[in-house]
C-alpha positions in Angstrom: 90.7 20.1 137.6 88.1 20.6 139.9 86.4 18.2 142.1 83.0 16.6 143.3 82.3 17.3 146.9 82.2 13.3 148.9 79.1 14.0 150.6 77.5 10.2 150.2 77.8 7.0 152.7 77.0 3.4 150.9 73.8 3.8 152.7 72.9 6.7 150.4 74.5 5.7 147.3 72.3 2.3 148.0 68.9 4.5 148.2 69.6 6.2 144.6 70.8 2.8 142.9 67.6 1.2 144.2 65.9 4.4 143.2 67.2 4.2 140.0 65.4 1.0 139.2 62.0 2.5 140.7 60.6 -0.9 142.3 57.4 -0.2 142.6 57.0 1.5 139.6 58.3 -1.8 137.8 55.7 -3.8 140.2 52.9 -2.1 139.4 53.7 -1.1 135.3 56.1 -3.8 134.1 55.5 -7.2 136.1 51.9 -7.1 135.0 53.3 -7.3 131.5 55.4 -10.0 132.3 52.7 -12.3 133.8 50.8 -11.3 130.6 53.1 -11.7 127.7 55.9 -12.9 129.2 56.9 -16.3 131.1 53.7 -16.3 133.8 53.4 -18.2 136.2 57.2 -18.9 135.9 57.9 -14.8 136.6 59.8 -16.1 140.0 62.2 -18.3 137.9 62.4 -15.3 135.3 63.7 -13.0 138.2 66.0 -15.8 139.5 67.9 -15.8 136.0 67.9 -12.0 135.8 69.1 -11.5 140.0 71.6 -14.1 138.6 72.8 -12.2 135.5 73.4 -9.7 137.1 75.1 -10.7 140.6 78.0 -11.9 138.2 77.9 -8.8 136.5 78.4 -7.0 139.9 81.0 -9.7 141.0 83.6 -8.3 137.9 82.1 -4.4 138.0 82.8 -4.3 142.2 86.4 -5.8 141.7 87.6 -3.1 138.9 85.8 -0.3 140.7 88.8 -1.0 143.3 91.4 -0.2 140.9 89.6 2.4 138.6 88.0 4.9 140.2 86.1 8.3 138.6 82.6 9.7 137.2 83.2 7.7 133.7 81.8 4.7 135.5 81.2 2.4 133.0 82.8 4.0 130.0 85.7 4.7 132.1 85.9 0.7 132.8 85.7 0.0 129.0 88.3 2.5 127.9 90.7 0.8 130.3 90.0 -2.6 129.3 89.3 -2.5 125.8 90.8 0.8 124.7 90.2 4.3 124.6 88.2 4.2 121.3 85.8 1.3 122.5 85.8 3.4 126.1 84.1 6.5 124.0 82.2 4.7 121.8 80.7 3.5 125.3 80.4 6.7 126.9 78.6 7.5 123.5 75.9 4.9 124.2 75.4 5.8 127.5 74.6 9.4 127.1 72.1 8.6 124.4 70.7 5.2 126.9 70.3 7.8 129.8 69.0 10.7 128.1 66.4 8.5 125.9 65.5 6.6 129.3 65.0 9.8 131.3 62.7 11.0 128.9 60.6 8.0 128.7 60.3 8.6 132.1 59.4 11.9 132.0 56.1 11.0 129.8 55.7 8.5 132.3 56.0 10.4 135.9 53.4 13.1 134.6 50.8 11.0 133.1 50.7 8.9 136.5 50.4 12.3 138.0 47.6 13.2 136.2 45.8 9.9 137.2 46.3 10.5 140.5 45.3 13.9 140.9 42.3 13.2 138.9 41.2 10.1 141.1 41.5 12.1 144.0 40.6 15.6 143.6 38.6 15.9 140.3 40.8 18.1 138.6 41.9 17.4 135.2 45.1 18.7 133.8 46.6 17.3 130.7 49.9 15.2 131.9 52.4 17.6 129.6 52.0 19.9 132.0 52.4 17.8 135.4 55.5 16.4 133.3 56.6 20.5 132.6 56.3 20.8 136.4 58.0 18.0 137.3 60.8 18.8 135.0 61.2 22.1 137.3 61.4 20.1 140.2 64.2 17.9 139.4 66.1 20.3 137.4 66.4 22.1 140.7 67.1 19.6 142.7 69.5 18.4 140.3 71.3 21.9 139.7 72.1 22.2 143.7 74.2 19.7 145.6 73.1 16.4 145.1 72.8 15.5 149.3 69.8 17.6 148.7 68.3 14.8 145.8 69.5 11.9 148.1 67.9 13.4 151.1 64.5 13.6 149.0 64.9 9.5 147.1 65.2 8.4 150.8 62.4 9.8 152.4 60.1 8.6 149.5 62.0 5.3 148.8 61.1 4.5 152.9 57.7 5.1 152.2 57.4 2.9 149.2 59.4 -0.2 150.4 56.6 -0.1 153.2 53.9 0.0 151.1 55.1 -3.1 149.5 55.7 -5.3 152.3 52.6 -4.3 153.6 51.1 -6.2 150.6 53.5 -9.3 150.8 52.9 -9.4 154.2 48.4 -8.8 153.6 48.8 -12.1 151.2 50.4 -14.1 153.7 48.0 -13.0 156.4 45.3 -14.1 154.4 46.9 -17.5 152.5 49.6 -18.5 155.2 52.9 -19.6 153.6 50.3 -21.0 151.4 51.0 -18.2 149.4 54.7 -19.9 148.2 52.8 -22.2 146.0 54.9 -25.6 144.8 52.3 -25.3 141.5 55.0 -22.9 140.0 58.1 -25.6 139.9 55.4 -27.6 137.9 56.8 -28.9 134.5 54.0 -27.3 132.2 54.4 -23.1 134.2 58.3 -24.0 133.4 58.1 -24.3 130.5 54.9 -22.2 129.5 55.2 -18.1 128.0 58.0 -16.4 126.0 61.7 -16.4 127.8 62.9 -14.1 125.7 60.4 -10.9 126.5 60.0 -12.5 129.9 63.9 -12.0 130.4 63.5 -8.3 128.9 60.5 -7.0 131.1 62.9 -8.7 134.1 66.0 -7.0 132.6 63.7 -3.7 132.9 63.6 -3.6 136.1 67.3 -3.7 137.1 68.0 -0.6 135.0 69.8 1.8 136.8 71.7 -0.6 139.2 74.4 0.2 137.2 75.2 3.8 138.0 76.9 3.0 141.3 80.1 3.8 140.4 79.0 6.8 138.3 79.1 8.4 142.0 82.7 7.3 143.0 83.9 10.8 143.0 81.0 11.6 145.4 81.6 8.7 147.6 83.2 8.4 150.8 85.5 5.8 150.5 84.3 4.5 147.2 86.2 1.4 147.0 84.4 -0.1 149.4 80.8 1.8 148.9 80.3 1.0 145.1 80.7 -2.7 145.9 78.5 -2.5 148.7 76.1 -0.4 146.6 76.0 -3.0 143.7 75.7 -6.1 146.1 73.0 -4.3 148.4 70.8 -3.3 145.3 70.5 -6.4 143.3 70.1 -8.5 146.7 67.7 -6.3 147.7 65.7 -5.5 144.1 66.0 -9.5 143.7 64.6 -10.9 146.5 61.9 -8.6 146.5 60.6 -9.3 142.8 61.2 -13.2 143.1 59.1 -12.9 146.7 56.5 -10.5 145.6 56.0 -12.6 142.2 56.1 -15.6 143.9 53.2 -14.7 146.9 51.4 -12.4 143.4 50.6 -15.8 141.3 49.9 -17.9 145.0 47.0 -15.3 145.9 45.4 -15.7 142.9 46.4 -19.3 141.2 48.6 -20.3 138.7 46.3 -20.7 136.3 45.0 -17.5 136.8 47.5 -14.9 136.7 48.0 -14.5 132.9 44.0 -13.9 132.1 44.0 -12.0 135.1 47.2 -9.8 133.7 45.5 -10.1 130.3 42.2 -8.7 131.4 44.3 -4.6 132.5 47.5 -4.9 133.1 47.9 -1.3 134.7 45.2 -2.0 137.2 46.4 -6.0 138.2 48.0 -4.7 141.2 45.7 -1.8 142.6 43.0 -4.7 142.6 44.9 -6.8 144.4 45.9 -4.6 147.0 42.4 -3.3 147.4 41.3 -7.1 148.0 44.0 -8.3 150.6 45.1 -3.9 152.0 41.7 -2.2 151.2 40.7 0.7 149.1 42.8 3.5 151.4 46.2 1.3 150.7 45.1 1.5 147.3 44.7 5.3 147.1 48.3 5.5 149.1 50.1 3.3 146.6 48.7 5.4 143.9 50.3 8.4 145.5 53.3 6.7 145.7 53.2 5.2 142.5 53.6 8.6 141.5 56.9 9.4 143.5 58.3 6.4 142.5 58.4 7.3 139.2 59.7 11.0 140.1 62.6 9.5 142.1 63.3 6.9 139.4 63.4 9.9 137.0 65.4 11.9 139.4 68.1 9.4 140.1 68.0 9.2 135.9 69.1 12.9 135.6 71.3 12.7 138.1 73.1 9.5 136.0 72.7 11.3 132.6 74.6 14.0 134.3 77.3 12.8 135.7 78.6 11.7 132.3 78.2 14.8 130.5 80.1 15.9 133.4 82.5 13.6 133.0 83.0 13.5 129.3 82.5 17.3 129.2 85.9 17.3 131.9 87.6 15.1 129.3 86.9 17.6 126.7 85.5 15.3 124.9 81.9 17.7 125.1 82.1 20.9 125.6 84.4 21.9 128.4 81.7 24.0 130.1 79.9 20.6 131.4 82.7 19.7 133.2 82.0 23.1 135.4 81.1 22.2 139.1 79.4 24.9 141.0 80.9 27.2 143.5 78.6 27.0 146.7 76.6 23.8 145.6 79.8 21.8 144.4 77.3 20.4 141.4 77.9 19.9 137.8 75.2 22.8 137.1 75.8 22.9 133.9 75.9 19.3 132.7 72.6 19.1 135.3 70.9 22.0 133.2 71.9 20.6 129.5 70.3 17.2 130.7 66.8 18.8 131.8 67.1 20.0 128.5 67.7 17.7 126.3 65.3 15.7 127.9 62.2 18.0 129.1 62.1 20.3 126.5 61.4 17.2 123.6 58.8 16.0 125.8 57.0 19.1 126.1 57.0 19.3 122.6 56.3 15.9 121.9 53.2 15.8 124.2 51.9 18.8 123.0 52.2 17.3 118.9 50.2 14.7 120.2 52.5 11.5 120.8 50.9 9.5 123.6 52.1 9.2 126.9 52.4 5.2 127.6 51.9 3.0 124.4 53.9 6.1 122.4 57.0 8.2 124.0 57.1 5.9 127.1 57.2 2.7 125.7 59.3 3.7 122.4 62.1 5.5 124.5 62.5 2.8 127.8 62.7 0.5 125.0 65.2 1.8 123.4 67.3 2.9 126.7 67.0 -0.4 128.0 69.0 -1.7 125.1 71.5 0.8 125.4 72.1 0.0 128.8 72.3 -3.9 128.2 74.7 -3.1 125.5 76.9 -0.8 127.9 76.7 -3.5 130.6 77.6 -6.3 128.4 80.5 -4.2 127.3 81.5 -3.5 130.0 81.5 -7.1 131.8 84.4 -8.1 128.6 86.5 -5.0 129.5 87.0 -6.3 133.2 88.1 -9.4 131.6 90.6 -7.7 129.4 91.9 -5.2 131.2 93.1 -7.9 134.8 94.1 -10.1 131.6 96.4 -7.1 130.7 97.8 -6.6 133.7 98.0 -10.3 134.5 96.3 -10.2 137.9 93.2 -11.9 136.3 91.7 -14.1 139.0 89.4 -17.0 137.7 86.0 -16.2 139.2 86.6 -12.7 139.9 87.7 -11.4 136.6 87.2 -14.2 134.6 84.6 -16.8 134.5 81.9 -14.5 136.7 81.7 -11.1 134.1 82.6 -13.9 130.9 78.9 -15.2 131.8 77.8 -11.8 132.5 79.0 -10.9 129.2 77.0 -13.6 127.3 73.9 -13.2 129.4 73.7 -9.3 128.9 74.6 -9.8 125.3 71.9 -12.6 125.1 69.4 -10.1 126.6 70.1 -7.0 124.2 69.5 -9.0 121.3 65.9 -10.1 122.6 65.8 -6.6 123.2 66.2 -5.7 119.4 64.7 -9.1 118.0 61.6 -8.1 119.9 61.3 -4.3 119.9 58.2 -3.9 118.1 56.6 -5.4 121.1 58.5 -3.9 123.9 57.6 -0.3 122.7 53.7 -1.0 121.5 54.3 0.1 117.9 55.3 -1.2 114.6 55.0 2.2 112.9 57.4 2.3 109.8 60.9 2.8 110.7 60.5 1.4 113.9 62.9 -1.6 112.9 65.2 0.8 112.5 65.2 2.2 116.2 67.0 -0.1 117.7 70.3 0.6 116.1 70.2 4.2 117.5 73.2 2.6 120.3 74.8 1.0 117.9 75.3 4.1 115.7 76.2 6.2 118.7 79.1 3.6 119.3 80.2 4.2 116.1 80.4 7.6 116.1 82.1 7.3 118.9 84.7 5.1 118.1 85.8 6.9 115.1 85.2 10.6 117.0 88.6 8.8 119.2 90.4 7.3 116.1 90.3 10.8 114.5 91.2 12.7 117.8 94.1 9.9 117.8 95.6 11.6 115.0 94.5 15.0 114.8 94.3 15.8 119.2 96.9 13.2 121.1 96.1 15.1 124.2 92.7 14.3 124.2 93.2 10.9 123.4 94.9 10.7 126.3 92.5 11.5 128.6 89.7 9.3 127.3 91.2 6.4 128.6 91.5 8.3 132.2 88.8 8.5 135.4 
């Protein structure tokens, strides 16, 4: 069986788990939303529940990536607390959650791309083929040893984090600590918007938080740097959002921020940081607005491809994606079927006409967010189970902690699929039917390892295996 090369500290796994979750993308595309349709005024509390949420996820996912460690990740976790057949019908739903997500983002990184160039130099090129070029990119970046990606996430994820606080830090120059306004623990912002799509758009942008552990095999000392990793990145991603809402609705008034959300929602936060940065910050986060979304798509390959690598090793795919290169010490192959199965539907796609936002974005982030809700949620009951099993179960730890986590990602999937129509800007027919698509993949799943039960013990044998 060959092996991964541990080339990543926690300070690097932290970078591509934060890049994962793109936070400026999510500032600047889905926060807007969230003022607008969602909860308002009350974002901050929104992002408190969510930060929550998930902390007590991490609390359960940190203590079993101590005793189970291997590229499966999540499925991996499932399969040894629930069973191998609920592990695969997992792993099922997260290669489909990945590969949709990635190409959501795809659409997403080359029409942004497009807007830039075009704001800046003039020239107009249709965004299917910025989103063909940056398909090259990361497929070659994702092909050769992944130090190379991490080295590229951290330079751009600096610059983007700096950006950012430079416009928390405009707003308090300008309000004082003002800008924490009391107004939003009034009774009426409480208790004002929708929860439920409020709690998705949060939910959105966490996504990708998760694949710490898909990168234990790349890890040193993963039993200490996944935990790390999870901690660091939904501290981090947390007390930004709640901060950067918070200071958002004190600039420009409580009873403000909806219309003003309402009016563009793409533009809120370009206007604002032209008002409190000034128009040159505003052309540099548009450049960066850009990478953001290439590194978010980046560290989205890179997830996608770890388990077809994986599962591909297990023999579950075909054995050829659990190939790691010679000099690079990459999975190559599972690295080239994602760019794919991702890029090459997108490019066709585009070019039939789908649009890039309010279209394949909107439909396929949609759709991979529920997936991934779905796989966390899972995931959160097998911890449970599987220190139940062995009867080391500790109360908070493996208990009470990823039992909440369980109900409050299980809450969240089903506002997910209660409120699709909305979330992806369409209610074409057959769009109720969407949302299913990770349910049916965990079906197919769990009966592809019921028959392999019967007909291949071997294999079933290793589904339950890191």
């Amino acid at each position: 069986m060959q092996d991964l090369a541990r080339t990543l500290g926690p300070a690097k796994l932290v970078a591509l788990v934060i890049a994962a979750a793109a936070p400026l993308s999510c500032l600047l595309g889905t926060v807007p939303l969230l003022f607008a349709f969602g909860t308002g005024a009350a974002a901050p509390f929104t992002f408190v529940a969510s930060t929550v949420v998930l902390l007590l996820f991490s609390v359960g996912y940190a203590e079993i990536s101590r005793h189970v460690t291997g590229g499966g990740a999540l499925y991996t976790y499932v399969a040894r607390g629930l069973g191998p057949a609920w592990g695969l019908g997992a792993a099922f739903v997260a290669v489909v959650a990945y590969l949709i997500f990635d190409l959501g983002c795809y659409a997403y990184t080359g029409y942004f791309i497009q807007i830039m160039v075009r704001d800046i130099t003039g020239f107009d090129l249709s965004w299917v083929w910025w989103m063909a070029l940056s398909g090259v990119t990361i497929g070659v970046l994702g092909y050769r040893q992944l130090d190379v990606s991490t080295r590229v996430i951290i330079v751009l994820l600096t610059f983007e984090f700096g950006l950012l606080f430079v416009f928390d830090a405009a707003i308090l120059i300008h309000k004082g600590f003002a800008a924490f306004t009391p107004m939003i623990f009034d009774r009426s912002v409480v208790h004002g918007g929708s929860v439920s799509i409020g709690l998705m758009f949060a939910f959105l942008c966490y996504i990708g938080f998760e694949s710490a552990a898909i990168y234990s095999e790349e890890v040193t000392a993963p039993t200490r740097s996944v935990p790390i990793a999870l901690y660091a990145a939904v501290g981090t991603l947390g007390a930004f959002y709640i901060a950067t809402t918070w200071l958002t609705i004190g600039l420009v008034g409580v009873a403000n921020i909806r219309p003003l959300a309402l009016q563009d929602p793409a533009l809120l936060y370009f206007r604002l940081n032209t008002l409190v940065v000034g128009r040159v910050g505003t052309h540099l986060l548009e450049v960066f607005m850009t990478t953001s979304q290439l590194i978010t798509t980046l560290a989205l390959h890179n997830a996608a491809t770890r388990y077809l690598f994986s599962l591909g090793r297990q023999r579950c795919f075909p054995a050829r994606l659990g190939a790691v290169h010679t000099s690079h010490q990459s999975p190559h192959i599972a690295s080239l079927a994602t760019s794919v199965m991702t890029v090459v539907p997108a490019l066709i796609l585009g070019l039939a006409g789908v649009p890039p936002i309010v279209g394949l974005g909107s439909i396929t982030t949609a759709l991979g967010t529920i997936g991934i809700l779905l796989l966390q949620a899972l995931a959160a009951v097998a911890v449970v189970f599987y220190f139940l099993r062995r009867r080391t179960l500790h109360w908070w730890k493996t208990g009470v902690a990823p039992g909440l986590a369980a109900l409050g990602l299980g809450a969240a999937a089903c506002f997910a699929i209660h409120d699709f129509a909305f979330l992806s800007g369409t209610t074409l027919p057959g769009m109720s039917l969407l949302p299913w698509t990770p349910v049916v993949a965990f079906a197919v799943g769990f009966i592809f390892a019921l028959w392999a039960r019967r007909n291949h013990p071997y294999l079933h044998a290793q589904l339950s295996r890191p």
